[in-house]
Backbone as CSV, one residue per row, in Angstrom:
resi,resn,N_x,N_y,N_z,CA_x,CA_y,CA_z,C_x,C_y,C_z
1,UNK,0.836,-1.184,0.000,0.000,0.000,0.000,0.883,1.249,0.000
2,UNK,0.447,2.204,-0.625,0.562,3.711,-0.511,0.156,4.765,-0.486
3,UNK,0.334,5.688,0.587,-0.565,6.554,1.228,0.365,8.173,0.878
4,UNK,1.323,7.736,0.854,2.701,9.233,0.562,3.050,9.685,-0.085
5,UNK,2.310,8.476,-1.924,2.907,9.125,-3.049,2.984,10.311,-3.238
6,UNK,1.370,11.029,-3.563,0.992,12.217,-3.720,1.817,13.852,-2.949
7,UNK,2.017,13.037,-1.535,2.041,14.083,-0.601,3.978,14.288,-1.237
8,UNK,4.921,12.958,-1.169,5.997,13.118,-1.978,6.009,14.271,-2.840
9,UNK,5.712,13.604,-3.873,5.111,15.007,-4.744,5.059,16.209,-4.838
10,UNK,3.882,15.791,-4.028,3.865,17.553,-3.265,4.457,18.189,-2.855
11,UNK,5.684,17.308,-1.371,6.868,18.310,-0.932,7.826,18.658,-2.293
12,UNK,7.922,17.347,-3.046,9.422,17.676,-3.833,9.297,18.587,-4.733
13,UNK,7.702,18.869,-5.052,7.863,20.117,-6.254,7.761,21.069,-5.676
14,UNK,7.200,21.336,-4.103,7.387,22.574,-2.897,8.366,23.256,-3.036
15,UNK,9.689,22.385,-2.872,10.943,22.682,-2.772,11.949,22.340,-4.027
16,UNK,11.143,22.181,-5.435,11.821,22.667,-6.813,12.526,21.893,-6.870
17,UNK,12.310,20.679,-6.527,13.295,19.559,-6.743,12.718,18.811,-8.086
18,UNK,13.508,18.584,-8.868,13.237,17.385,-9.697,13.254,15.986,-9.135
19,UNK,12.857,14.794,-10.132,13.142,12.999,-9.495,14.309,12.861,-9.667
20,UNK,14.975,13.358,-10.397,16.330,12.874,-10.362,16.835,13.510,-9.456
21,UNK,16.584,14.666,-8.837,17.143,15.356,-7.440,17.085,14.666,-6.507
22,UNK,15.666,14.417,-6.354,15.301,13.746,-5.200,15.645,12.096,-4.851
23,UNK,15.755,11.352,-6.477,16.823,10.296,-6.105,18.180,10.191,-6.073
24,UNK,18.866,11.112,-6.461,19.943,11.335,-5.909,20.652,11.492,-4.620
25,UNK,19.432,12.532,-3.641,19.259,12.559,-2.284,19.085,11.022,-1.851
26,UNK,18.287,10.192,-2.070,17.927,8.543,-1.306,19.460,7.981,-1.670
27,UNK,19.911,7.826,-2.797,21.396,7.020,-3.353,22.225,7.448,-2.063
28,UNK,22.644,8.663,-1.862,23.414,9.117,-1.393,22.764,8.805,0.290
29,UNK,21.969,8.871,0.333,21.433,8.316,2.145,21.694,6.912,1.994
30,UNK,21.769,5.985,1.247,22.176,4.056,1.116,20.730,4.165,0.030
31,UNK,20.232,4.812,0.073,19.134,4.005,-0.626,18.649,3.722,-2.195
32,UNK,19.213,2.624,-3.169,19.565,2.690,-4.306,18.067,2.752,-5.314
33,UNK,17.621,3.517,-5.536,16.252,4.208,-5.760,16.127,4.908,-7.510
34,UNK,15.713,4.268,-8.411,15.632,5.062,-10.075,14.411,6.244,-9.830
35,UNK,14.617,6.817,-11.303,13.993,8.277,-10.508,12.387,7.113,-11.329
36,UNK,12.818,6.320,-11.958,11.178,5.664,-12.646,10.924,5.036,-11.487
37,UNK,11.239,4.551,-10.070,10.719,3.862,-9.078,10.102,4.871,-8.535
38,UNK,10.823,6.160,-8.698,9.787,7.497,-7.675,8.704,7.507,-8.547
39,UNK,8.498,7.635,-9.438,7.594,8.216,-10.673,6.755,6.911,-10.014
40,UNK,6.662,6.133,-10.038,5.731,5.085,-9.224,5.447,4.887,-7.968
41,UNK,6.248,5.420,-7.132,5.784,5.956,-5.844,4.869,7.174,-6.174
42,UNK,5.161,7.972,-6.526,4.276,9.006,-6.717,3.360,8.948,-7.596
43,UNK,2.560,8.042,-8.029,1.914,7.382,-8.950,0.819,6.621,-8.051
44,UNK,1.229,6.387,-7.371,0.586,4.787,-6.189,0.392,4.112,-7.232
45,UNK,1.363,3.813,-8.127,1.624,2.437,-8.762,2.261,1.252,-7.712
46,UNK,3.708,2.165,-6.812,4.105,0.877,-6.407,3.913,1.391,-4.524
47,UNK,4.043,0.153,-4.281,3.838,0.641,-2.914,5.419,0.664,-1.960
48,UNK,5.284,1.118,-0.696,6.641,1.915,-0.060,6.341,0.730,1.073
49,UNK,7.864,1.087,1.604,8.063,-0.106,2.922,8.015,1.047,4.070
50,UNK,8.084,0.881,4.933,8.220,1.702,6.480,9.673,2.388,6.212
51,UNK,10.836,1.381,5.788,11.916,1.858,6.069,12.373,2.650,4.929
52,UNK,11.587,2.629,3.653,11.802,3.838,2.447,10.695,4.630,2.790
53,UNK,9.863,4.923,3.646,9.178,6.113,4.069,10.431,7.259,4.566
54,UNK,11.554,6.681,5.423,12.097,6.894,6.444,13.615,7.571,5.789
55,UNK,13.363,6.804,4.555,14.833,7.786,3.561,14.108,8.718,3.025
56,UNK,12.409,8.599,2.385,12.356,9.236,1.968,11.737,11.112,2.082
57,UNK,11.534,10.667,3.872,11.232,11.786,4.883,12.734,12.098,5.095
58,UNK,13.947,11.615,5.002,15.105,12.330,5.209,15.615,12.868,3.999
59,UNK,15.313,12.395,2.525,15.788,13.259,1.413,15.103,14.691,1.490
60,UNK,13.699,14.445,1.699,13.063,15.595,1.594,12.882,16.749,2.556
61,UNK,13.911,16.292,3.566,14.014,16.858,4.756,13.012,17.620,5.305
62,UNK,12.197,16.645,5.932,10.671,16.509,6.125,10.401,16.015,7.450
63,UNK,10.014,15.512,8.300,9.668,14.919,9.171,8.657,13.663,8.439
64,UNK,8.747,12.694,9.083,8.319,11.667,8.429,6.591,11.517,8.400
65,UNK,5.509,12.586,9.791,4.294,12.625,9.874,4.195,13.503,8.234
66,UNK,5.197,14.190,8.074,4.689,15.456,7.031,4.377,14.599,5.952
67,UNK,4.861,13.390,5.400,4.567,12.550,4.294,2.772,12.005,4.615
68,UNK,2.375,11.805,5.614,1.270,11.613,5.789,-0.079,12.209,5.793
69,UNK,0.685,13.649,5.757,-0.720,14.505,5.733,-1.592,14.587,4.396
70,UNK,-2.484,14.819,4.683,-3.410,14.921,3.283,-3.050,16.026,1.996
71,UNK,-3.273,15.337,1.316,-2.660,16.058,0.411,-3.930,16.594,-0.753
72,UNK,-4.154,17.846,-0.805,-5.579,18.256,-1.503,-5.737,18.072,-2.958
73,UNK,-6.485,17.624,-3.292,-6.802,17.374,-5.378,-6.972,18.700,-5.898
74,UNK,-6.203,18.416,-6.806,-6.377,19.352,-8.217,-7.558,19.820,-8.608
């Protein structure tokens, strides 16, 4: 399941990041991540583990509740 894609998203274009920014940030934390695996996280194509919530609240230098909040439709 995935509940963070969207909100992902949301922070990383907040803060003008591209996917390749933002997987660059996870590589460089251990976490070996293509920017087409984000594009599916942020998709809720694929679903996230607890412990890539947890890189991916530290790339985005976020607190990890902030991935959870609701995130409003277009």
């Amino acid at each position: 399941m995935n509940v963070v894609g969207p909100r992902v998203r949301s922070i990383r274009e907040s803060k003008k990041l591209t996917q390749e920014e933002l997987t660059a940030r996870c590589n460089v934390l251990g976490w070996n991540i293509s920017r087409g695996t984000l594009a599916k996280i942020e998709a809720q194509v694929r679903g996230v583990s607890d412990a890539e919530v947890v890189h991916l609240a530290k790339a985005l230098r976020v607190k990890i509740a902030d991935l959870y909040k609701h995130v409003e439709s277009a």
